[in-house]
C-alpha positions in Angstrom: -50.8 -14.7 56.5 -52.5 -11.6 54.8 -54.0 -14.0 52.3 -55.7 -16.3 55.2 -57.1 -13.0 56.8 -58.9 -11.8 53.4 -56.5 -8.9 53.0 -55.4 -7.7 49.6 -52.2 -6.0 50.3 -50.6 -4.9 53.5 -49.1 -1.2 53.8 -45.6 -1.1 56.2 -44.5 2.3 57.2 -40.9 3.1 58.3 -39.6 0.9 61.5 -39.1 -1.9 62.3 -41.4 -4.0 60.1 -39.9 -2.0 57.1 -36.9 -3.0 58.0 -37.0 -6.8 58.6 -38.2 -7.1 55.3 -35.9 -5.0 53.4 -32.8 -5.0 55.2 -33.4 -0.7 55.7 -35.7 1.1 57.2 -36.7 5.2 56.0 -36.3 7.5 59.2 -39.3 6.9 61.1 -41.9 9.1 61.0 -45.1 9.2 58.9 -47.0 11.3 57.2 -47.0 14.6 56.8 -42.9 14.3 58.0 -42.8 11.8 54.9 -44.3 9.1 53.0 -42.5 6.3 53.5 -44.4 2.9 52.7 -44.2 -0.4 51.1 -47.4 -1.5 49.6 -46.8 -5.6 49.5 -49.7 -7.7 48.2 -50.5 -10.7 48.5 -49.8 -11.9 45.2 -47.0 -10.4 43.0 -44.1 -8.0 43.8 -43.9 -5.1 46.7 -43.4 -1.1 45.8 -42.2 1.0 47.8 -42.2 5.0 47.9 -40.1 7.0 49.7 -38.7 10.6 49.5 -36.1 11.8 46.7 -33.7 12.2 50.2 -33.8 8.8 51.4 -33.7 7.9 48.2 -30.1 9.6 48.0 -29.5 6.8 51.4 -30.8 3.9 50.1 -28.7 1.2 48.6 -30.8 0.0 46.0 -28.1 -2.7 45.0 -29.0 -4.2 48.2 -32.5 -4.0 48.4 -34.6 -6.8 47.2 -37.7 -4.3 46.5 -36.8 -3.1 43.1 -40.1 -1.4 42.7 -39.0 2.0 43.9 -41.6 5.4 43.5 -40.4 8.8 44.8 -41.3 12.2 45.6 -40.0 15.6 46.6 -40.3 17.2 50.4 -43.2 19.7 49.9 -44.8 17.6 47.0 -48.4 15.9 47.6 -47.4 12.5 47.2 -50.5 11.2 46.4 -49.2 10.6 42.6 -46.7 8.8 44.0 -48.9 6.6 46.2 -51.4 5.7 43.4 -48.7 4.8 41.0 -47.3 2.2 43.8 -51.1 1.1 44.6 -51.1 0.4 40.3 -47.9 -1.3 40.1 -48.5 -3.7 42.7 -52.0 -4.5 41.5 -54.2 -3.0 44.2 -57.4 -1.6 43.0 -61.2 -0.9 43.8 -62.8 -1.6 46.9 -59.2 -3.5 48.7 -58.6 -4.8 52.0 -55.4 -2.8 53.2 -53.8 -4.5 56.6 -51.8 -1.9 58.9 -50.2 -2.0 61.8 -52.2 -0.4 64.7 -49.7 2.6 65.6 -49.6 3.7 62.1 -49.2 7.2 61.9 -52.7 8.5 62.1 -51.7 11.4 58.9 -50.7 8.5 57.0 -54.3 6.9 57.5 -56.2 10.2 56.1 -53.4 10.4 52.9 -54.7 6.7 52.4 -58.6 7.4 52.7 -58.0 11.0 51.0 -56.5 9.3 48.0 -58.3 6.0 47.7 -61.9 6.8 48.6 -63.1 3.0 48.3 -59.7 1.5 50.2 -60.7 -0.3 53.8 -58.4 -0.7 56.3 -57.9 -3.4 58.7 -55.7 -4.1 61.6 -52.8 -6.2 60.4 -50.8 -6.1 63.7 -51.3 -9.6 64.7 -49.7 -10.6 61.1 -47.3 -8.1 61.4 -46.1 -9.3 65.1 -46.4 -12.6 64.5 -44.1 -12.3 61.5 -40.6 -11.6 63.7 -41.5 -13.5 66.9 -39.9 -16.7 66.2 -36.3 -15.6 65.1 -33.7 -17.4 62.7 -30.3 -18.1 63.2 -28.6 -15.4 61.9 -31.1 -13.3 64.1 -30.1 -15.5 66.9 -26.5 -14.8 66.4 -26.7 -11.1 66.7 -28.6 -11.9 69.9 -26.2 -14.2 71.4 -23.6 -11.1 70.7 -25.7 -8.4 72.2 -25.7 -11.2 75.3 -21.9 -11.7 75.6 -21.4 -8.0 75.5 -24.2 -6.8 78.2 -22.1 -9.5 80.0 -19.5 -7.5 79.8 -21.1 -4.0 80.2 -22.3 -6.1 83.9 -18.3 -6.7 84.6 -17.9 -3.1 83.9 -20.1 -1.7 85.7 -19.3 -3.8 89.3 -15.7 -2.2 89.0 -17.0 1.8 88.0 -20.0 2.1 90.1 -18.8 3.6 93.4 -20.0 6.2 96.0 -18.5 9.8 95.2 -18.4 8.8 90.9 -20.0 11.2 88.5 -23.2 9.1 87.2 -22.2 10.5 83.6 -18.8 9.4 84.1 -19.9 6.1 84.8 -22.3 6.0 81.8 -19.9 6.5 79.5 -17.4 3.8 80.6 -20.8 1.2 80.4 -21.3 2.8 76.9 -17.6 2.8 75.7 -17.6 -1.2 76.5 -20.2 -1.6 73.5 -18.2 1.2 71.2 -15.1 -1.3 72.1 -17.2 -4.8 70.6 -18.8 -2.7 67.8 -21.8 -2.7 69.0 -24.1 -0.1 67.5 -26.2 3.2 69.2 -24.8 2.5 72.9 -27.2 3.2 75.4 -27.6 2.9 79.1 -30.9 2.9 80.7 -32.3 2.6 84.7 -30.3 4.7 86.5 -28.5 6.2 83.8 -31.6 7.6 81.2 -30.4 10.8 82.7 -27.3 11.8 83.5 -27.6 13.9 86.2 -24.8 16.1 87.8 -24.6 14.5 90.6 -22.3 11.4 92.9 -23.4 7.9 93.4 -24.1 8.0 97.2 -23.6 5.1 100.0 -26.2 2.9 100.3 -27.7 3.8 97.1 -29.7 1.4 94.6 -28.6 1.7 91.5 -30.4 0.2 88.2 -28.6 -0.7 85.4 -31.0 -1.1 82.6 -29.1 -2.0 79.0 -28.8 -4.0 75.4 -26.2 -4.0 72.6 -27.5 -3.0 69.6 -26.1 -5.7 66.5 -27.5 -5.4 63.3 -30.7 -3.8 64.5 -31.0 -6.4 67.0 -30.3 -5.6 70.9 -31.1 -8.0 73.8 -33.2 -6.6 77.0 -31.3 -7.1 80.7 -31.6 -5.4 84.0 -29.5 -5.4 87.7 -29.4 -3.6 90.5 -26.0 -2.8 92.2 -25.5 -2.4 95.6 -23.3 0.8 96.8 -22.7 -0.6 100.6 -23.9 -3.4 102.1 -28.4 -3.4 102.0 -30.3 -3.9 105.0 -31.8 -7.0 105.9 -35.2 -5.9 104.5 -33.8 -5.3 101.3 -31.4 -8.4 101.2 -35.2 -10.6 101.8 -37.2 -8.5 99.5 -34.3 -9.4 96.5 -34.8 -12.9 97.7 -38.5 -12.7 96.5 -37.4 -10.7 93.3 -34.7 -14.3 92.3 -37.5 -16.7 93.5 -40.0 -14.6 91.2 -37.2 -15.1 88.5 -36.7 -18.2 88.9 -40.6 -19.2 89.2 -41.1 -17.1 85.6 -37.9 -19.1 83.6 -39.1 -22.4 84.9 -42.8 -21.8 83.4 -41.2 -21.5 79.9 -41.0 -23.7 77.1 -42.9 -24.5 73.8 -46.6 -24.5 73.9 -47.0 -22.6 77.0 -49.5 -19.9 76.8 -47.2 -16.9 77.5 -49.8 -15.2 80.2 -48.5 -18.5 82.8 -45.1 -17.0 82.7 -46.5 -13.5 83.8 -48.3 -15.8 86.7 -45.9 -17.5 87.9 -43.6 -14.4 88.7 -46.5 -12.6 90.4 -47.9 -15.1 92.5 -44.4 -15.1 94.0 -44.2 -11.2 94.3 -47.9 -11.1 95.9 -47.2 -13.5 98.1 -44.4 -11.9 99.6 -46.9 -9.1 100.0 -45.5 -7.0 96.7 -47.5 -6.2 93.1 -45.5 -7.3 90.0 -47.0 -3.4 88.5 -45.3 -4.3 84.7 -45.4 -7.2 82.2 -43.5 -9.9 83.7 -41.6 -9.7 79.8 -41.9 -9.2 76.4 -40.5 -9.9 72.7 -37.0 -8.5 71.6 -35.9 -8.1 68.5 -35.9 -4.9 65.9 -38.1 -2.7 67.9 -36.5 -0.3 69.8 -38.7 -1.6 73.2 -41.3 -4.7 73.4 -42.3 -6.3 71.0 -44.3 -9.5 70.5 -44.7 -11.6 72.2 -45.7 -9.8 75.6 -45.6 -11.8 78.5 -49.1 -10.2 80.5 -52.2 -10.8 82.0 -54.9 -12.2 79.2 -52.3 -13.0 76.3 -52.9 -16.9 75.8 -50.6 -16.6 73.1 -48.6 -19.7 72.7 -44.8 -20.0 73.0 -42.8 -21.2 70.0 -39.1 -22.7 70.1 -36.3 -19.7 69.1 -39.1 -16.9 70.3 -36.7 -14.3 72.4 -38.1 -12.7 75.5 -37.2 -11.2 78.4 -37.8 -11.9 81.9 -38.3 -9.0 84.4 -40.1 -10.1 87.6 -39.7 -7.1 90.1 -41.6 -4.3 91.8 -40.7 -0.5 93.1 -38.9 0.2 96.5 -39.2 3.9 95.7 -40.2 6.2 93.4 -38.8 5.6 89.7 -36.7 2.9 91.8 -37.4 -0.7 91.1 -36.0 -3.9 92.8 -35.6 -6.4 89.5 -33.7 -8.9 87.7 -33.9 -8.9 83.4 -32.6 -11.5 81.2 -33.2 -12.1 77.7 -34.0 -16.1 76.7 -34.8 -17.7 73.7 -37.9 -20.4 74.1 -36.7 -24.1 73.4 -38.2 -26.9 73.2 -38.6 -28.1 77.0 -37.2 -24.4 78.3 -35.4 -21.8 77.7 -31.5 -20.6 77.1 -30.2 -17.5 78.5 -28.7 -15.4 76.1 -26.7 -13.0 78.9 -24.8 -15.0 81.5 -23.8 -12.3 84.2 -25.0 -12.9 88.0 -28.0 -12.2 89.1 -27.3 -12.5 92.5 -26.7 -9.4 94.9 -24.3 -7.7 93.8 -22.5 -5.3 96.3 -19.9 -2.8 95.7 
């Protein structure tokens, strides 16, 4: 793909990128935190550099770049960058590719050391290269599925007026501990754990993956604490036939802006503004990734892409009324790769 776009190398920092191709990924942060990079051209073998401390981490048994260049904390590692730049063959006037939120340091150690070097956006490359996911990527996804499944279960019987929100949290977390699911985390309602009670009639936004591998699926609900008003049992109406109108808009071959359509000609009809992307790519990033499902993105679907879906709006400040699953794009559709109810669920 860097070949086709007349690029001579590409240049990965630490992330996610880094680590679909190596199997390990440096702590992230770039330049001048540390220099970690793989310079991969487009023909021959890929060098990485990296400090002597991750060094010390890295399994280098394991790792299929062999080509390994270090340096010290404290040390100008621009030694250490052009002896990577020699070994993998990039010289004069090169095309470099990068990803767009490259650490902005890291772009002046690469013009400061190589006066002639250009560099180009490689982002499109660089997304395009995870979007469509393989089976044993699909596996860990289908795990992180089953056990948000079961974080949903857990959650209908903990979440009550009069519990601690922390206390809560922790039972949703311990469920992924429990499966062996990596970095627990809890989001919506629970990105702070506040010292406070779950009151009646409150809306409560359960926001959560499981982390497997590196890989963690994207899901949403709202609980009920008491039985909602009327108003609120119609507005969740919209929110499912939004849903509903965003899955069935999904299969191969579909530009991906349609599916943000569908969902918000729903939502606007019912007099609400679908105010985020209707979804996005999952995968290794810690958040979206590509593809994302929004307005101007013609960006074909392909079979074993996995998205989410998230058609909703706000009902108060920081509050939002949604439903989020996470699907993998088939041939005529999609499959659903958490299973829990999205219908109104009241405790």
């Amino acid at each position: 793909m860097a070949a086709a776009e007349g690029l001579d190398a590409l240049y990965i920092t630490s992330g996610p990128n880094f680590a679909w191709l190596t199997g390990w990924t440096p702590y992230m942060g770039g330049w001048p935190i540390w220099l970690s990079c793989l310079v991969v051209p487009v023909s021959g073998d890929p060098v990485m550099v990296i400090s002597g401390m991750h060094a010390n981490i890295l399994d280098r048994d394991a790792n299929p770049v062999k080509e390994i260049l270090t340096y010290e904390d404290g040390e100008d590692p621009d030694r250490a960058l052009r002896a990577a730049f020699a070994a993998a063959g990039v010289t004069g006037i090169a095309r470099l590719g990068v990803a767009d939120n490259m650490w902005y340091g890291d772009s002046q150690l690469l013009q400061r050391t190589f006066t002639k070097l250009r560099l180009e956006t490689a982002s499109s490359i660089l997304d395009n290269m995870r979007a469509v996911k393989d089976a044993y990527e699909l596996d860990l996804l289908r795990r992180s599925g089953a056990t948000v499944d079961a974080i949903y279960q857990r959650a209908a019987e903990v979440i009550r007026a009069g519990v601690r929100i922390g206390d809560a949290g922790l039972e949703l977390m311990r469920i992924q501990l429990d499966r062996g699911a990596l970095h627990p985390r809890i989001g919506g309602t629970f990105r702070r754990y506040e010292e406070r009670t779950f009151q009646q009639r409150e809306l409560v936004d359960v926001d959560t993956g499981a982390d497997y591998g590196g890989y963690s699926t994207d899901t949403a609900r709202n609980v009920f604490i008491g039985d909602p008003d009327p108003a609120m049992l119609e507005s969740y109406a919209v929110v499912v036939s939004a849903y509903n109108a965003a899955e069935g808009a999904i299969r191969a071959g579909v530009p991906v802006d349609k599916v943000h359509d569908a969902c918000a000609r729903v939502i606007e009809a019912a007099g609400h503004e679908q105010k985020w992307k209707v979804g996005h790519g999952v995968g290794l990033a810690d958040g979206h990734e590509s593809p994302l499902l929004q307005p101007g993105n013609a960006t074909p679907l392909e079979e074993n892409m996995v998205l989410t879906i998230d058609p909703g709006f706000f009902v108060a400040r920081d509050i939002p009324l949604h439903i989020e699953h996470t699907v993998v794009v088939t041939k005529d559709g999609c499959e659903r790769l958490d299973n829990f109810t999205h219908e109104v669920l009241v405790v």
